[in-house]
C-alpha positions as CSV (number, residue, x, y, z in Angstrom):
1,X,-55.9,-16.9,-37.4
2,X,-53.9,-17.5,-34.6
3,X,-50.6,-17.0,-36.1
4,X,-51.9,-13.7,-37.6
5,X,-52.5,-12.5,-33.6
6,X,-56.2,-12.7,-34.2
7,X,-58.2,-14.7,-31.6
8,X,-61.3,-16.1,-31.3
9,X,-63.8,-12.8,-30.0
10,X,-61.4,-10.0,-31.8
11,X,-63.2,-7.3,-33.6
12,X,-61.5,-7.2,-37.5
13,X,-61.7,-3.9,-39.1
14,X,-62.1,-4.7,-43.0
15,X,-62.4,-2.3,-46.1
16,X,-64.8,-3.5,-48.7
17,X,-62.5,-4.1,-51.9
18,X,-62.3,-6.5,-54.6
19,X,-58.7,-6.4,-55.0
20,X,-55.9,-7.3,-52.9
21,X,-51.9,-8.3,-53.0
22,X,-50.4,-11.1,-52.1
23,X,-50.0,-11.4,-48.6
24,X,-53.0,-9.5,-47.1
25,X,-55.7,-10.7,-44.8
26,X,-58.6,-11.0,-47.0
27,X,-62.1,-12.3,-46.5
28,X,-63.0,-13.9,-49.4
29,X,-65.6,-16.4,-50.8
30,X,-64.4,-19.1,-52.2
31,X,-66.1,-22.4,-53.7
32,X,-69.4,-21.0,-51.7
33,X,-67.8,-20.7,-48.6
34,X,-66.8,-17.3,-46.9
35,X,-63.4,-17.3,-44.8
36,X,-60.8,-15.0,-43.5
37,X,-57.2,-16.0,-44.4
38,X,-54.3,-14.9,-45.9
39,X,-54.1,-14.3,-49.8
40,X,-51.0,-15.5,-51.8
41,X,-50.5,-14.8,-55.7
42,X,-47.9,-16.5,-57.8
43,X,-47.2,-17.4,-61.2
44,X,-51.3,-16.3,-62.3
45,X,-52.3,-19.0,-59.6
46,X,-54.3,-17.8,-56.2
47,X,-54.5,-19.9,-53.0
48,X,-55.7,-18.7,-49.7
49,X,-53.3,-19.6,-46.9
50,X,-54.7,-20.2,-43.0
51,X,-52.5,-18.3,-40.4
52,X,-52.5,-21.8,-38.7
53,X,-50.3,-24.0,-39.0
54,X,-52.6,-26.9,-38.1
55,X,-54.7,-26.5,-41.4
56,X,-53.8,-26.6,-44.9
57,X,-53.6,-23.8,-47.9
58,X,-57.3,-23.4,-49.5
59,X,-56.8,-23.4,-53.5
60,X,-60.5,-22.6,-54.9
61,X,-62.1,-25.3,-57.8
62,X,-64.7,-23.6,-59.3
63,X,-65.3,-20.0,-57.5
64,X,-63.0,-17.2,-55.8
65,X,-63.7,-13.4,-54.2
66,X,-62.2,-11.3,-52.5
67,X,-65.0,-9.2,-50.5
68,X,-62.4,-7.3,-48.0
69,X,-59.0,-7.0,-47.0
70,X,-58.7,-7.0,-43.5
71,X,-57.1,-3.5,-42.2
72,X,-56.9,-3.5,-38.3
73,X,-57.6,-5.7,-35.5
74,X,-58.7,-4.4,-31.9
75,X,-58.3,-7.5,-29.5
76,X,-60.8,-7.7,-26.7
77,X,-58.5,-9.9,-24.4
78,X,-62.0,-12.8,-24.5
């Protein structure tokens, strides 16, 4: 997420939710894998976007949750 500002060793304060818009920083399961990204909604269709530039938008293939939407960071400096 280091185009979000969150490095590796940052604590992530995240409420439990299912629901989310687009936009947030959700952690969220998708195809059996659990991951922290950003969550973009458009036109009925849902994607999960990295905050790196390096790596490429996630779109899920047969299963998607949202488990928490990501609400603070407090960066340990690690």
């Amino acid at each position: 997420m280091i185009d979000a500002h969150i490095a590796d060793g940052d604590l992530v304060i995240a409420e439990r939710t299912t629901k989310a818009k687009d936009g947030d920083i959700v952690i969220a399961e998708i195809d059996g894998e659990w991951t922290m990204k950003y969550l973009r909604q458009k036109a009925g269709r849902v994607w999960l976007e990295p905050a790196n530039k390096k790596y490429k938008p996630i779109y899920p293939t047969s299963s998607f949750s949202i488990g928490a939407v990501v609400i603070g960071v407090i960066v340990t400096g690690k």
